[in-house]
C-alpha positions in Angstrom: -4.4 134.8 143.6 -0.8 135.7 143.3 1.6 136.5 146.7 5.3 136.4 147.4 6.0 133.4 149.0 9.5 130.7 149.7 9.3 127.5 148.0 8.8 126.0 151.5 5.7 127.8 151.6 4.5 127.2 148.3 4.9 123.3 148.8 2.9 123.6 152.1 0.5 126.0 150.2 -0.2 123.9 147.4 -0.1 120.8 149.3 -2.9 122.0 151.4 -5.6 123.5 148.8 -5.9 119.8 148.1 -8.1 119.0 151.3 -4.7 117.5 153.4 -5.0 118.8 156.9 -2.4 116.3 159.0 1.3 116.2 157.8 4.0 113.5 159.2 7.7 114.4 159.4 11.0 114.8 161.7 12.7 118.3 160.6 15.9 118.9 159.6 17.8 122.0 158.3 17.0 121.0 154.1 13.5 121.0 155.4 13.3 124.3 157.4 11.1 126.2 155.7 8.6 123.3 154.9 8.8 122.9 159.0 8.0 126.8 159.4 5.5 127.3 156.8 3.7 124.1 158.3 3.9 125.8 162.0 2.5 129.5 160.5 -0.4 127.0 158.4 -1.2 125.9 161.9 -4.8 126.6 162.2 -4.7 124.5 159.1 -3.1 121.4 159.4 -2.2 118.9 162.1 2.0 117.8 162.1 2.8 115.0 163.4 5.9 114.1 164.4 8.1 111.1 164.5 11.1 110.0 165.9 12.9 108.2 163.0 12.3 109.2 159.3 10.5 105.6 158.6 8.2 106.6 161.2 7.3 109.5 159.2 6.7 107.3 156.4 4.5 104.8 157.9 2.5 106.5 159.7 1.4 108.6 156.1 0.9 104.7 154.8 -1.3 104.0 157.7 -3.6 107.3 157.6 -4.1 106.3 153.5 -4.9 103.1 154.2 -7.4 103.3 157.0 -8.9 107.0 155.4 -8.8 106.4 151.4 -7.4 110.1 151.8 -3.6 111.1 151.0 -0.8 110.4 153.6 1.6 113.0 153.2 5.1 113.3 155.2 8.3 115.7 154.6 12.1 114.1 155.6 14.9 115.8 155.0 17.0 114.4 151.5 19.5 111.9 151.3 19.7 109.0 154.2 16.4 110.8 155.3 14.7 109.8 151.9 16.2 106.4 152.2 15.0 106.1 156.0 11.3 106.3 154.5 12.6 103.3 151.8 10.2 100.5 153.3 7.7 102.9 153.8 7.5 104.0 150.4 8.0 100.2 148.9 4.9 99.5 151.1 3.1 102.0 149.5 3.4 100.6 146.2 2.4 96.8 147.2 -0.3 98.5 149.5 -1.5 100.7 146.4 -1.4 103.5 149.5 -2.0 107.4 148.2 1.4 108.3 150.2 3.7 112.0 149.2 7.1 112.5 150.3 8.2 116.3 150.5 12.0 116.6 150.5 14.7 118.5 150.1 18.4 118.3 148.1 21.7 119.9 147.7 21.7 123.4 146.8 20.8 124.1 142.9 24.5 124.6 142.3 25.6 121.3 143.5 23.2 118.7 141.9 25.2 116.7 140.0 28.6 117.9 141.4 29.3 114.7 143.1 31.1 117.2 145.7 30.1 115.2 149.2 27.5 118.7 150.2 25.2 117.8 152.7 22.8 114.5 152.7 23.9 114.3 149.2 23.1 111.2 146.5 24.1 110.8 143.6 21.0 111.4 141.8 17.9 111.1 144.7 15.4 111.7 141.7 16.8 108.5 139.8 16.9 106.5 143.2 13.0 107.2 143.6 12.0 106.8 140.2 13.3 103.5 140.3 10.7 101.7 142.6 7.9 104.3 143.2 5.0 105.5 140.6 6.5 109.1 140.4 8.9 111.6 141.6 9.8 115.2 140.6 11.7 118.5 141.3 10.0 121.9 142.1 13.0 124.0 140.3 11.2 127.8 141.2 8.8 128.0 144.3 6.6 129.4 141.2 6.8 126.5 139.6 5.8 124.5 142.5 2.0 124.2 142.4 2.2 122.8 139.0 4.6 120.1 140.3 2.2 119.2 143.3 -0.9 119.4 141.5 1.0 116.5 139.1 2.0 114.5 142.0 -1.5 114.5 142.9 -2.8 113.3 139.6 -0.2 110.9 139.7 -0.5 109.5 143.1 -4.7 109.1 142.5 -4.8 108.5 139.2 -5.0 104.5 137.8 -3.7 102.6 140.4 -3.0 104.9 143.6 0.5 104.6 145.0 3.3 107.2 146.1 4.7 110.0 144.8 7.8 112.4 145.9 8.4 116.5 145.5 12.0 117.6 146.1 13.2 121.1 146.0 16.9 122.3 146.5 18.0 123.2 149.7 18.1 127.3 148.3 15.1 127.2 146.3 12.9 126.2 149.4 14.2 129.5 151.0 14.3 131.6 148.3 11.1 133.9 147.9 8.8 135.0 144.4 6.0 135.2 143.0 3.5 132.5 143.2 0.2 132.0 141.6 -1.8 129.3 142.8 -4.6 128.0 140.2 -7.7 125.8 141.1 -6.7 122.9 141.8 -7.5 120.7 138.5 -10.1 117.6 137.7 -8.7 114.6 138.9 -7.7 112.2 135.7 -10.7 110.0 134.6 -10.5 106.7 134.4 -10.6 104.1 131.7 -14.1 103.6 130.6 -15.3 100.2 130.8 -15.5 98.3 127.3 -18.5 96.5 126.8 -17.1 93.7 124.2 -14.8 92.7 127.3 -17.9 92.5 129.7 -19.5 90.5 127.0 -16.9 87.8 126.5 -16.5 87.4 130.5 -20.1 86.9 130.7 -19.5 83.9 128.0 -17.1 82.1 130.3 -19.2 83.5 133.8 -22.1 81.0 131.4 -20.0 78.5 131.7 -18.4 78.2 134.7 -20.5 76.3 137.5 -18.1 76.8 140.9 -17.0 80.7 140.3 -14.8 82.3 142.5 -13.9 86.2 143.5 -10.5 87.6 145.0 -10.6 90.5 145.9 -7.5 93.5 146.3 -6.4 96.5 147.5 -8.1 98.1 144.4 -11.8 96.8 145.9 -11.7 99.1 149.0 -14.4 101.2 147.5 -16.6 98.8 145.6 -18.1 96.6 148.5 -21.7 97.3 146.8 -20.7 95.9 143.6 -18.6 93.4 144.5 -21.4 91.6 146.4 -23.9 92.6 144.0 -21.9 90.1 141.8 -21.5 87.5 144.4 -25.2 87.0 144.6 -25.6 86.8 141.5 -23.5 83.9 140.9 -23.7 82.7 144.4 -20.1 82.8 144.4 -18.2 82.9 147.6 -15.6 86.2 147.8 -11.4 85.8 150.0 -9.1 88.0 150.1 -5.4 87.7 151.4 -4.3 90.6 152.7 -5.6 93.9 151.4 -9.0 93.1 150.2 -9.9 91.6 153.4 -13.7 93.4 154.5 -14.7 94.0 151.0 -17.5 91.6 151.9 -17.7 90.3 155.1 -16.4 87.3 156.2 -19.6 86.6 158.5 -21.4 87.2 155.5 -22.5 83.8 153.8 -20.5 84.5 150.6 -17.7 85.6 153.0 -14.8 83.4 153.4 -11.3 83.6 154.6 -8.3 82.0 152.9 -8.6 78.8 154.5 -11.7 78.2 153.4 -10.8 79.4 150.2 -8.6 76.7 150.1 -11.1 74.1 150.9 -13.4 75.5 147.9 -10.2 75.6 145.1 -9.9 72.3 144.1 -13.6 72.5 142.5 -13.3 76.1 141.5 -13.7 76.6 137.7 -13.4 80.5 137.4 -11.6 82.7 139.0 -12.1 86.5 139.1 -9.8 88.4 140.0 -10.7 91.7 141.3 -8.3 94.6 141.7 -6.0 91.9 142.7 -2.6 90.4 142.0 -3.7 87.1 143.1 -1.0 86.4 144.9 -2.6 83.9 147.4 -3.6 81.4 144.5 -0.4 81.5 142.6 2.1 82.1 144.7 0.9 80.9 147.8 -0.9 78.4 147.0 2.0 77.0 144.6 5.0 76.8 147.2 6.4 80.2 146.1 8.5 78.8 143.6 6.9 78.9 140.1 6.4 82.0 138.0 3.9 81.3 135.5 2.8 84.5 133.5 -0.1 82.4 132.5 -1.2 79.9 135.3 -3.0 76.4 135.0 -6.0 75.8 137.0 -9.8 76.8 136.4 -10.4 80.0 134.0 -9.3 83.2 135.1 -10.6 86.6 134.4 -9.2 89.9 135.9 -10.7 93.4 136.8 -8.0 95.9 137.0 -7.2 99.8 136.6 -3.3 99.2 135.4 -3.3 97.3 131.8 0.6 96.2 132.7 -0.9 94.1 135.2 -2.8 91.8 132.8 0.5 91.0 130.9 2.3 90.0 134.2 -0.5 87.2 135.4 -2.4 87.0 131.9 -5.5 86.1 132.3 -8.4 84.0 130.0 -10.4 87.4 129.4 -8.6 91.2 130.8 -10.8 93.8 131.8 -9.3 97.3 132.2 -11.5 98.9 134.1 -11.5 100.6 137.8 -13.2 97.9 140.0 -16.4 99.3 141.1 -16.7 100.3 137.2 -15.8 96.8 135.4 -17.5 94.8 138.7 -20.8 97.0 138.4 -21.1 96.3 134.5 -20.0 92.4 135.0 -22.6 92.2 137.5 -25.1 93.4 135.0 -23.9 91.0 132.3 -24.0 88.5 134.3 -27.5 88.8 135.5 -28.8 88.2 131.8 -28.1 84.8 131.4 -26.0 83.3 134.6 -27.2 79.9 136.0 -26.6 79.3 139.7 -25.8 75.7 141.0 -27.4 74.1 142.9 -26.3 74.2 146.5 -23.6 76.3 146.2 -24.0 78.5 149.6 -24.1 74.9 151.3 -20.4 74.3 149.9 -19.3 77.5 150.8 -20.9 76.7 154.6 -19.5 73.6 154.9 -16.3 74.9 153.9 -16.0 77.8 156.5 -17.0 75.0 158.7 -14.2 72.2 157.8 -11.8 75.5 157.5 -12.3 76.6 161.1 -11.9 73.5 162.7 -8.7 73.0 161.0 -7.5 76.6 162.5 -8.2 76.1 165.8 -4.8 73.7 166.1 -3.0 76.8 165.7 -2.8 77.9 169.3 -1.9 79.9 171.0 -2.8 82.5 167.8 -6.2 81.5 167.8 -7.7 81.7 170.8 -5.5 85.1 171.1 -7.2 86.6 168.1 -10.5 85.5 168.8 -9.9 87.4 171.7 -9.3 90.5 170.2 -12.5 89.9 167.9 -14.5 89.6 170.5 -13.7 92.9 171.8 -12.7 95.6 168.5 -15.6 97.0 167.0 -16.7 95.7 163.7 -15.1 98.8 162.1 -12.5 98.3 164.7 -9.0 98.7 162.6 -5.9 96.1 163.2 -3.0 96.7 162.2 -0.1 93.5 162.1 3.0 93.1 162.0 5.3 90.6 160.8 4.9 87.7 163.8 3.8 84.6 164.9 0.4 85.7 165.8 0.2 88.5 163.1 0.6 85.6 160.6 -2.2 83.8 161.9 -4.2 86.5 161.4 -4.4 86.0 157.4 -6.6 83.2 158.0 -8.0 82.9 161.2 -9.3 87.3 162.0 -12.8 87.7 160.9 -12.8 90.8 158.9 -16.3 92.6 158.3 -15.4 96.0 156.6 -12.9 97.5 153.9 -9.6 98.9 155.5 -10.1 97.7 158.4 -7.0 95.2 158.3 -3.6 97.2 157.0 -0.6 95.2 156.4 2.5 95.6 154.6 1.2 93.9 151.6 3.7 91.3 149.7 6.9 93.7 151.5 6.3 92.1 154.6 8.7 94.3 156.2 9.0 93.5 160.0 8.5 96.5 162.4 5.9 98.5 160.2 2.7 97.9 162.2 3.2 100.0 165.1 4.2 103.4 163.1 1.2 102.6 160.7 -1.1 101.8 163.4 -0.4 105.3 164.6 -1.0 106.8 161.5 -4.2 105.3 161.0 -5.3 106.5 164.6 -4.6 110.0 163.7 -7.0 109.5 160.4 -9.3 107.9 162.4 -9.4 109.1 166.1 -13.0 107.7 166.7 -12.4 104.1 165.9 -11.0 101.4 167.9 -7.2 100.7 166.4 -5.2 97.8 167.6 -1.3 96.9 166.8 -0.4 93.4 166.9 3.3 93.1 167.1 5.9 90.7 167.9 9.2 91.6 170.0 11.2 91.2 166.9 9.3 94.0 164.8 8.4 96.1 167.9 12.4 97.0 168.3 12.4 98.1 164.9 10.3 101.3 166.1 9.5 101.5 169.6 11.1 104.7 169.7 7.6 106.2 168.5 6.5 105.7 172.1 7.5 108.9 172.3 5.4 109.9 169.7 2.2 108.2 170.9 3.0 109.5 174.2 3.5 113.3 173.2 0.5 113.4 170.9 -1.7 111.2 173.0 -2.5 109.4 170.3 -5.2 106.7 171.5 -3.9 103.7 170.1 -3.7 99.7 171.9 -0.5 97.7 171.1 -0.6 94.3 171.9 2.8 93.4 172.3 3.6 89.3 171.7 6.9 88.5 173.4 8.6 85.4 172.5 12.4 86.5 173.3 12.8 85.8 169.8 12.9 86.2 165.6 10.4 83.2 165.7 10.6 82.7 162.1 14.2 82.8 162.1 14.6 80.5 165.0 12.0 77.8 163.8 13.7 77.6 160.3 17.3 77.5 162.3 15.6 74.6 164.1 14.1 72.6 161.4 16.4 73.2 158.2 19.6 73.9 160.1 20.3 71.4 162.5 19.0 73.3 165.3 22.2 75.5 165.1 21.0 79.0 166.4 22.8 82.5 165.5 21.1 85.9 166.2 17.9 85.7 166.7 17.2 85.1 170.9 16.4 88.2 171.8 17.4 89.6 175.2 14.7 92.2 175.7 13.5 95.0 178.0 10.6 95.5 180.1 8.6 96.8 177.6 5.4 97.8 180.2 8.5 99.3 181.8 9.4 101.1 178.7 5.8 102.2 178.2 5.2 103.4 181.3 8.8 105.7 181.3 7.2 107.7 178.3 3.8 108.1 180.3 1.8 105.4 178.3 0.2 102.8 180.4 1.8 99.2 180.5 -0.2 96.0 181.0 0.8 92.4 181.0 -1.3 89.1 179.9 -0.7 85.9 179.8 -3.5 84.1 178.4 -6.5 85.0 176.3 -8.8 85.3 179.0 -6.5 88.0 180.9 -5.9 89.7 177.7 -9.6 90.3 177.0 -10.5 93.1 180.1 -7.4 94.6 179.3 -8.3 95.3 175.8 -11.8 96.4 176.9 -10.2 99.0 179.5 -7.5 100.2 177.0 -10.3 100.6 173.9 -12.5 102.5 176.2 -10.2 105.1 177.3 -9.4 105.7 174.2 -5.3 106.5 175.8 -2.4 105.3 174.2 -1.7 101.7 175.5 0.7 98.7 175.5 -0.1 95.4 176.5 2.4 93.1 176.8 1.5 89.1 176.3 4.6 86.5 177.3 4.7 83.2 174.7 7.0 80.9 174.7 7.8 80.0 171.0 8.3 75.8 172.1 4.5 76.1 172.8 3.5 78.2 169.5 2.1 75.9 166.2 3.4 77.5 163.3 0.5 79.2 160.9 2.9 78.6 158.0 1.0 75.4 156.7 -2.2 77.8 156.0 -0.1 80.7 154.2 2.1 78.5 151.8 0.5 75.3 150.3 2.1 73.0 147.8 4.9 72.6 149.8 
């Protein structure tokens, strides 16, 4: 079906035959008629909007992450692009399906160098160079072919984001446009059984096997325990692969205990993972080994550039429920299980836990807020004391259920994300942990919340301080602090001015009924705890070991 259409339209057009109902943005006159074709598609899709440009972009990370579906958000070019920088960097060490829609100079000026508008010097060149793929729509005819691309691209392999400019006259300009069925998403590799046969040969082998899992195990739960039962094998994650199996499972286990079962651990595999956590973390941050020591290694993963940067014993290319499903399989043929090995894995969740506990007040905090989210109950953390904590010491039962910024760590994400992953998910329970520090990166978004009653609960952890930053002043710096006391507002105060309601807590046991009354309305929420940081232990001997 053919009609005349701007390119504005034609984006929002194509964009939408894909299934996306919700769009994120902040308009802007490059942007216009994306803006008014989105308002006419009304009875078709939801905009959101923000109140700063990486607002826009985090809250399209956080729908991806907690819906498997796109996140899709429009800013206007230039400083607007570059606004929605960490956003987009998060995307690719999230592995986050996220689209930015922009604009540019008019056709006649790219290139020019002649100071027009939000101009860069090349804004294509600038995305290329850290996310998966980016293009120009140079007719709105030519338009559906560029989004059906960035679709492909953005799914296909490993997910991660894509962008779509169009010049600032070509938006507004009007022609004919066709738009085709949308295409077959790209297939992916097909698993190679002489690589399934060779891991089984070291899976015979190994007596104490281990699995990591990634961002890229988010669908393949099913398989991925089907193969820990096999081999009796207990299953961590660090960040992103957190829920794949359960961590009250018996094969379940956090980092911590992870760390308590490395030392006899004689295979790893690595799972749709970059298995960061056992060498990097686990190594003091400092070495860069493209093939590390320690027990066997073999890796399951969609992107074959990933096997040459951590090489492993035995690469399989495969996607993760694929390669898993048919290693499972393999396995079950002629894999002997050891004796006792779910009594290991118990006594090391035990010995784990009860070295956690000293790190108060995080603990008891985020026990807390366990006791109360739903087991699909999403948390979102930021970049604090408490958010750290979390790695190790938050029970996570099912996949995307805990977003974080992945390896960024980029400080004042969670709340814009948390957001985001409300509005994909309206019907589950969706908590922000922040510190004071990251929460003034994007607190403006109160407004947001506020004006499209989104139901989300922010647990606010106020310190008066950069806690990081003033601990390491502290102890490697002669105690010489410089810019990072914070003076801050009210911030149930600040809540409260936008029409959101403010509580305060000061202990675990005063946080817990708030939480239950904020959850149950199902209102947007802030809850603000006081800490002092004298009185917090630092989690940082359970993230970075060899140190």
């Amino acid at each position: 079906m053919s009609e005349h259409m701007t390119g504005g339209d034609a984006m929002v057009q194509a964009v939408l035959r894909h299934g996306v109902n919700t769009v994120f943005g902040l308009p802007g006159v490059q942007t216009y008629p994306i803006i008014d074709a989105l308002q006419r598609a009304g009875n078709q899709v939801r905009f959101v909007s923000s109140r700063h440009e990486q607002g826009s972009g985090y809250m399209a990370y956080g729908y991806a992450k907690a819906s498997a579906r796109p996140g899709v958000y429009t800013v206007v070019p230039g400083p607007g692009v570059l606004n929605t920088g960490g956003a987009l960097c998060t995307a690719v060490a999230g592995s986050a399906p996220v689209m930015c829609l922009t604009g540019n100079v008019p056709s006649n000026f790219i290139g020019k160098g002649r100071g027009h508008l939000h101009e860069l010097p090349d804004q294509l060149a600038t995305l290329r160079s850290f996310i998966k793929w980016a293009e120009r729509a140079e007719r709105p005819q030519e338009t559906p072919g560029v989004i059906d691309e960035a679709f492909n691209q953005m799914l296909s392999g490993k997910p991660g984001p894509v962008a779509v400019e169009m010049c600032w006259d070509t938006m507004a300009d009007s022609a004919l446009v066709t738009m085709p069925e949308v295409p077959t998403p790209s297939a992916g590799p097909e698993v190679d059984q002489d690589e399934i046969e060779a891991a089984g040969k070291l899976l015979t082998e190994a007596r104490r096997p281990m699995i990591m899992c990634g961002a890229g195990t988010q669908h393949a739960s099913k398989e991925v325990l089907a193969l820990a039962e096999i081999l009796d094998a207990p299953v961590t994650a660090f960040r992103s692969g957190r829920g794949v199996v359960a961590e009250d499972h018996e094969l379940g286990v956090s980092s911590a205990a992870a760390w308590e079962l490395w030392q006899d651990t004689d295979l790893l595999i690595g799972i749709g993972s970059r298995c960061e956590m056992p060498y990097l973390r686990w190594t003091g941050m400092t070495r860069a080994d493209d093939r590390p020591a320690g027990p066997k290694l073999i890796r399951i993963e969609i992107d074959p550039v990933e096997l040459l940067r951590l090489k492993p014993d035995l690469g399989i290319v495969a996607d993760s429920a694929d390669g898993t499903r048919a290693l499972a399989e393999e396995a079950a043929k002629s894999y002997r299980k050891t004796a006792n090995a779910r009594t290991r894995i118990a006594d090391a969740k035990v010995t784990a836990r009860a070295k956690v506990e000293r790190i108060q007040p995080h603990v008891a905090y985020l026990d807390t807020i366990r006791s109360v989210l739903p087991r699909d109950g999403i948390l979102v953390k930021d970049i604090c004391q408490t958010g750290f904590a979390s790695y190790f010491a938050y029970p996570v039962y099912q996949p995307r259920t805990y977003i974080t910024s992945g390896y960024q760590g980029n400080l004042g994400f969670a709340f814009p994300t948390a957001l985001g992953a409300k509005v994909a998910c309206p019907n589950k329970a969706v908590v922000a942990v922040v510190g004071d520090g990251g929460f003034n990166f994007s607190m403006q978004e109160l407004a947001t919340m506020a004006q499209h009653n989104i139901g989300l609960t922010v647990i606010l952890f106020n310190n008066g301080a950069l806690g990081n930053v003033m601990r390491d002043q502290q102890m490697r710096f002669d105690g010489r602090i410089i810019a990072s006391e914070l003076p801050n507002p009210s911030y149930t105060g600040l809540a409260e001015s936008y029409g959101i309601a403010g509580y305060r807590a000061d202990s675990p046991n005063s946080l817990q009924p708030l939480l239950e009354k904020t959850l149950a309305n199902n209102l947007p929420a802030l809850i603000e705890v006081s800490l002092e940081l004298k009185d917090e232990v630092s989690p940082w001997p359970f993230i970075i070991r060899g140190v």
